[in-house]
C-alpha positions in Angstrom: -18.0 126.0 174.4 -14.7 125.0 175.8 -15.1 121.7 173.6 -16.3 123.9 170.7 -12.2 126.1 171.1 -10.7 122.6 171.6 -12.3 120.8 168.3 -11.4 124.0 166.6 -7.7 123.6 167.5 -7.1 119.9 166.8 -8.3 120.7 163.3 -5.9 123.6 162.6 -3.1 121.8 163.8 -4.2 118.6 161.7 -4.7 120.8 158.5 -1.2 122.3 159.3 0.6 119.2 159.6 -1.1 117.9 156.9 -0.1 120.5 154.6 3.5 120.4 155.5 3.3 116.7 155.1 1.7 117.1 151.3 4.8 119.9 150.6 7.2 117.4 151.7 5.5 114.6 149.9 5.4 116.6 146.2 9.2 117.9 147.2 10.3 114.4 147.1 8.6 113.0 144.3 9.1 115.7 141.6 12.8 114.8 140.9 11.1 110.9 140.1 8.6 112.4 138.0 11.3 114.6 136.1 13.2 111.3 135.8 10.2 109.6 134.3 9.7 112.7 132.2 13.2 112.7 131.1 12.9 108.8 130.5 10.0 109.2 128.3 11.2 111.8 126.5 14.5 109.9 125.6 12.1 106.6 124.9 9.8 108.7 122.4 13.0 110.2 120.8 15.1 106.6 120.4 11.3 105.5 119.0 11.2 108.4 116.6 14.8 108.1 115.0 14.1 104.2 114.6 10.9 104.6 112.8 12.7 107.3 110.6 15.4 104.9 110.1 13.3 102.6 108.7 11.2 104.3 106.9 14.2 106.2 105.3 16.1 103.1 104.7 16.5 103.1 101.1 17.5 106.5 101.2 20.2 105.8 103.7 21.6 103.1 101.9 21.9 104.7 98.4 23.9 107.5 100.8 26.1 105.0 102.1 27.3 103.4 98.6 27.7 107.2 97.6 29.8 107.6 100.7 32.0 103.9 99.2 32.5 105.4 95.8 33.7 108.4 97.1 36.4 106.6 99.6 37.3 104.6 96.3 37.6 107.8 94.1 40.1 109.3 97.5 41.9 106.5 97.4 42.7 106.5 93.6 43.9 109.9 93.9 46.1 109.2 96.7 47.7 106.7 94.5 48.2 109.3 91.4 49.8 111.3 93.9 53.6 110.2 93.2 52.5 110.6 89.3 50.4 113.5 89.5 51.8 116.6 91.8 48.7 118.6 91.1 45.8 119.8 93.7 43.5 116.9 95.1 40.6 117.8 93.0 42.4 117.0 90.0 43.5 114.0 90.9 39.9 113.1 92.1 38.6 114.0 88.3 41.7 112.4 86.9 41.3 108.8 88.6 37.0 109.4 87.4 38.7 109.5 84.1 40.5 106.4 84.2 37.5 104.8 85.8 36.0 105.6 83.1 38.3 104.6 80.1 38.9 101.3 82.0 35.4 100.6 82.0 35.3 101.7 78.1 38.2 99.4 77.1 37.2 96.8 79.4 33.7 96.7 76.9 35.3 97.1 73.4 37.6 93.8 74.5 36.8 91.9 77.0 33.1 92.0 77.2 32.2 90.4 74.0 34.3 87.4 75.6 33.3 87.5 78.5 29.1 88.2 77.3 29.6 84.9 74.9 30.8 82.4 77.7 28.5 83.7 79.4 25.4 82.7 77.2 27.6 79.0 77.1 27.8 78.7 80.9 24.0 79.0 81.0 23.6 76.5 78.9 25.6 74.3 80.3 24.6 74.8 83.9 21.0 73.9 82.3 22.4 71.0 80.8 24.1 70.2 84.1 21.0 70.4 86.1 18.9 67.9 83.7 21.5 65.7 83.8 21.5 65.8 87.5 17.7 65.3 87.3 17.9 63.0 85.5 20.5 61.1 87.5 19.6 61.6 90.8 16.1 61.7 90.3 16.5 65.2 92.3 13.9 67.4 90.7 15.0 71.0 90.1 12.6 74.1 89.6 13.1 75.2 85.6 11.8 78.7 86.9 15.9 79.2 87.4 16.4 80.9 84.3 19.0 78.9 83.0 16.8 77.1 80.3 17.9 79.9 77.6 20.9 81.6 76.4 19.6 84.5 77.7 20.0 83.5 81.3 18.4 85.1 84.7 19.5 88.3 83.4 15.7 89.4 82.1 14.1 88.1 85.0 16.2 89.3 87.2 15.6 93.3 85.5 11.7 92.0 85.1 12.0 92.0 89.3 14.0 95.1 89.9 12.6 97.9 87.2 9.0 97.4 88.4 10.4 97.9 92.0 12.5 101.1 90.6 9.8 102.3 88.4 11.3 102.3 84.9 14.9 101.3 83.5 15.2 105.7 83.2 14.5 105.8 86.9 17.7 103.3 87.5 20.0 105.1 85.3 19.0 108.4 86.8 19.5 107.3 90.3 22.8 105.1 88.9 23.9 108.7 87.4 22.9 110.7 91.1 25.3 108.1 93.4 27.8 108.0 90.9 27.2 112.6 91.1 27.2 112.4 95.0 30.3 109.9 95.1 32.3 112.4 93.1 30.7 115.6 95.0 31.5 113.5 98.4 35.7 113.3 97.0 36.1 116.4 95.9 35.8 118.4 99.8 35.2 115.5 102.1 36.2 117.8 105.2 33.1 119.6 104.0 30.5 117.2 104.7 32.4 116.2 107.6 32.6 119.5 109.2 28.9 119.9 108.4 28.0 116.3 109.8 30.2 117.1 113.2 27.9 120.3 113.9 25.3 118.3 114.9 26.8 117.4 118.1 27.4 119.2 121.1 30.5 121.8 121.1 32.8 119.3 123.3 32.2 116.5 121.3 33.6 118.1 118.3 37.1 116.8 118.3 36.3 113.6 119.3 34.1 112.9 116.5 35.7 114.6 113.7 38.8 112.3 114.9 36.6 109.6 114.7 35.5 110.5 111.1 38.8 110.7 110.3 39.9 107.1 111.3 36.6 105.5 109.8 37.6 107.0 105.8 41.4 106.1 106.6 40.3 102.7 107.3 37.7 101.9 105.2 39.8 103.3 102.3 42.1 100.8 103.1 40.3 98.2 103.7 38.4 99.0 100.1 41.6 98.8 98.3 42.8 95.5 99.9 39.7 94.0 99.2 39.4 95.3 95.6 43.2 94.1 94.8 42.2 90.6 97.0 39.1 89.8 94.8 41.2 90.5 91.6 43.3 88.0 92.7 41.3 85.7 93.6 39.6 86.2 90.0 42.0 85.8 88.6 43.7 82.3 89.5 40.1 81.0 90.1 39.6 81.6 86.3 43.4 80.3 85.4 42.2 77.0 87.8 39.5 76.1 86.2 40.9 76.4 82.7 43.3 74.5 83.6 41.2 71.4 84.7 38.8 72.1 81.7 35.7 73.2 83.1 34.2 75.4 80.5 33.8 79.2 80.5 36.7 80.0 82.6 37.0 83.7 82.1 32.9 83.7 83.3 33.9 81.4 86.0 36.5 83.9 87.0 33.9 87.2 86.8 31.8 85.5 89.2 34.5 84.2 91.6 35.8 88.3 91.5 32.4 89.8 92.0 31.1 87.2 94.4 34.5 87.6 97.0 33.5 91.2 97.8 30.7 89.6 100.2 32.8 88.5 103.4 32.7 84.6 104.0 29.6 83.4 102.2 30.5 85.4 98.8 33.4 82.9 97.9 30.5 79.5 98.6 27.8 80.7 96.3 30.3 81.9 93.9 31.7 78.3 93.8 28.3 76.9 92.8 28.0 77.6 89.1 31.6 75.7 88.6 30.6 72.8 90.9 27.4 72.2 89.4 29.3 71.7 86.2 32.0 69.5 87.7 28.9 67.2 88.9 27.3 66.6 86.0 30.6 65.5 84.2 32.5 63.1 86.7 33.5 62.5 89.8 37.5 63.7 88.7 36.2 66.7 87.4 34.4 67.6 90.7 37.3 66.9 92.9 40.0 68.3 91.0 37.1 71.6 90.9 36.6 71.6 94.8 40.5 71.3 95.0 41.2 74.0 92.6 38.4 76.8 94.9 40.2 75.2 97.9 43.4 76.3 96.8 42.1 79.8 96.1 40.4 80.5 99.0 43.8 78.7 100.8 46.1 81.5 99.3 43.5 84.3 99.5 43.0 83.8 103.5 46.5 83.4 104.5 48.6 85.0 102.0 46.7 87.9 100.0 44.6 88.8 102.8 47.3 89.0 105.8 49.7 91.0 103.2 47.0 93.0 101.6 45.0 93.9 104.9 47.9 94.1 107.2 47.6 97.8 107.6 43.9 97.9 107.2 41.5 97.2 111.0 40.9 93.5 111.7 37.5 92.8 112.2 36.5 89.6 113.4 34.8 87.1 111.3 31.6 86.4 113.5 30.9 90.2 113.0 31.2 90.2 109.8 28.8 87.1 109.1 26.2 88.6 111.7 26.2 91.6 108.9 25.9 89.8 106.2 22.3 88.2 108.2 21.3 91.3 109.4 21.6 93.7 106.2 20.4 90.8 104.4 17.3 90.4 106.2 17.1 94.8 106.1 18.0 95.5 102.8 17.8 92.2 100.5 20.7 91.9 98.2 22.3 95.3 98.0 22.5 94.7 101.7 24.3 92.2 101.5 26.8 93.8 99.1 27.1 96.4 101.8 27.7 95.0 104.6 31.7 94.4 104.4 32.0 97.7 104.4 29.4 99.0 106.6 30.6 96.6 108.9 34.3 98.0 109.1 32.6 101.8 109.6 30.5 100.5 112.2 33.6 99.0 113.6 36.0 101.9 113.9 33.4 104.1 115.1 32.1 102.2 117.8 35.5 101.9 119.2 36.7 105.4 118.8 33.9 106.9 120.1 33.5 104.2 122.7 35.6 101.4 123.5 38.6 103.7 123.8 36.9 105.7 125.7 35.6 103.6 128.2 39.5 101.9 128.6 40.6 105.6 128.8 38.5 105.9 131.9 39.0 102.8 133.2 42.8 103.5 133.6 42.4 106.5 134.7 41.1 105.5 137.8 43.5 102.8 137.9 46.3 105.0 137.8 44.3 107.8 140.5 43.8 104.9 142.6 
C-alpha cells in the first residue's frame, strides 16, 4: 500500500513539473512563431505586389509616360510665366496650344522635306548594304526593310497594331496619355496628396517632400535633355551636310530622337550615316565618324554640363543598367523610358533613404 501512496506521488509531481516545463516551453517559443508569422506575412505580401507589378506592367508604364508629358506640360508653363501672368491652368492649356500649332506647322513645312529624304535615305542605305555585300562578301538579311521606298515603317506598324489590336486602339490610348498628361498638369498637388495617403500619418511629410523633389528634378532634367538633343540635331544634320552624306535633315531627325536614350541612343543613331559613309570611301567614313565625334564631343562637355548643371547628376553606370533592365522588361518603349525613370528612381531613393540613413548616422555621431 505504502508503495501504491509513493508511485501515486512521483507521478503528480512528474505531471506537475512537466506541465510547468510545457508552459514555459510554448512561452518562449510564441514570440519565434509570431516572427515567422510576421516574416511570412511580409514574404506573401512582397510576392503579391511583384506578381501585380508584373502583370500590370503595361499599365504602369503607359502611367509613367502620362506622368513625363505632364512634367513637360509644367514646365512649359513655368516658362510662359514671365509672358503670361495668368493662373497656372492657363498657362498649362496655353503651352498644349503651342504644342500643338508647333506640331501643325512643323507638318505643313518641314515634313514633306523631311518624309521625301526620308524615302532617299532608304534607298540609299539599301544601296549601301548591297554594295557592302557585295564587297565584303558580308551577307546581310534583306528582311531589313530597306529594299523599298517605303522603308521599315509598314513592318514596323504590321508588328505593333496586331499587338495593340487595331490602329483605332493606338489612337485612342495615344489620345487617353496625351488626356491623363494634361489632367496630371493641371492640379499635380492633387494626385500627389491622394498618392501620399497611402502611407502612414508620420510619413506624410517626408514623402510629399520627396514628391516634390522628384517633379523639380525631373522637370529639369526633361528640359535639358530636350534643349541637349535639339542641339545635338541640329549640328549633326549641319555636319553631315557639310561633308555630303545625303539626306542630312533625315540624318539629323534621327540623331535628335535617338539622343533621348542615355549613352547607347547617340551609337545606333550614328549607324544609318556610317553605313552610308562605308559604302562610298574610306574619306567619307572618316570625315563621318569625325563629324558624330565632334557632336557627341560638344554635347558631353559643353551642352550637357551647362544645360544640366542645375538638374541631379546621375551616374552613367546607372543609367546604362536602365537602359538593360527596362529593355529586357518593357522592349522598346522601355528603353525610351528609362532616362527618365532612372532620374525618379534616383531622387526618390535618396530622399526617402540615403539621406535618411546619413541623417541618422550623424546623429549618433554628434550624441556620441
Amino acid at each position: 500500500m505504502s508503495k501504491a501512496i509513493a508511485f501515486a506521488d512521483f507521478w503528480l509531481i512528474h505531471m506537475t513539473q512537466t506541465g510547468a516545463y510545457s508552459e514555459k516551453t510554448s512561452e518562449q517559443s510564441e514570440p519565434a512563431i509570431r516572427g515567422f508569422a510576421a516574416r511570412s506575412a511580409i514574404f506573401v505580401a512582397l510576392a503579391s505586389l511583384a506578381f501585380l507589378f508584373w502583370y500590370l506592367r503595361q499599365t504602369l508604364v503607359v502611367a509613367y509616360v502620362s506622368v513625363v508629358i505632364a512634367v513637360i506640360l509644367v514646365a512649359g508653363a513655368d516658362a510662359l510665366r514671365r509672358v503670361l501672368p495668368i493662373d497656372r491652368r492657363w498657362r498649362i492649356l496655353a503651352t498644349c496650344t503651342l504644342i500643338v500649332l508647333g506640331l501643325f506647322l512643323f507638318g505643313l513645312f518641314l515634313w514633306p522635306q523631311l518624309s521625301l529624304q526620308y524615302d532617299y535615305l532608304v534607298d540609299q542605305l539599301a544601296e549601301a548594304l548591297d554594295k557592302l555585300e557585295q564587297t565584303t562578301g558580308f551577307s546581310v538579311d534583306g528582311t531589313l526593310g530597306l529594299d523599298n521606298a517605303s522603308g521599315p515603317l509598314p513592318d514596323i506598324l504590321g508588328k505593333v497594331i496586331p499587338m495593340a489590336g487595331t490602329l483605332l486602339s493606338i489612337l485612342t490610348g495615344t489620345v487617353l496619355v496625351l488626356l491623363a498628361g494634361t489632367f496630371l498638369a493641371l492640379d499635380p498637388p492633387l494626385y500627389r496628396d491622394g498618392l501620399v495617403k497611402i502611407f502612414p500619418s508620420r510619413l506624410h511629410g517626408e514623402i510629399r517632400d520627396a514628391f516634390d523633389r522628384t517633379g523639380k528634378g525631373l522637370k529639369m532634367w526633361l528640359v535639358g535633355k530636350l534643349v541637349s538633343m535639339a542641339i545635338v540635331g541640329v549640328l549633326t544634320g549641319l555636319g553631315v551636310w557639310i561633308i555630303g552624306l545625303p539626306s542630312p535633315l533625315a540624318l539629323g531627325a534621327v540623331a535628335f530622337l535617338t539622343a533621348f536614350v542615355p549613352l547607347i541612343g547617340p551609337l545606333f543613331g550614328a549607324v544609318p550615316a556610317l553605313v552610308l559613309a562605308l559604302a562610298d570611301d574610306g574619306q567619307t567614313l572618316l570625315w563621318t565618324i569625325l563629324v558624330y565625334m565632334a557632336v557627341q564631343m560638344v554635347e558631353s562637355n559643353l551642352i550637357t554640363p551647362l544645360i544640366q548643371r542645375r538638374a541631379v547628376n546621375v551616374p552613367p553606370a546607372l543609367f546604362m543598367l536602365s537602359v538593360l533592365c527596362m529593355g529586357s522588361l518593357f522592349g522598346a518603349m522601355g528603353v525610351v523610358l528609362a532616362g527618365p525613370l532612372t532620374v525618379t528612381l534616383f531622387i526618390l531613393a535618396r530622399a526617402l533613404y540615403i539621406e535618411r540613413k546619413l541623417d541618422v548616422s550623424d546623429g549618433k555621431k554628434s550624441s556620441a
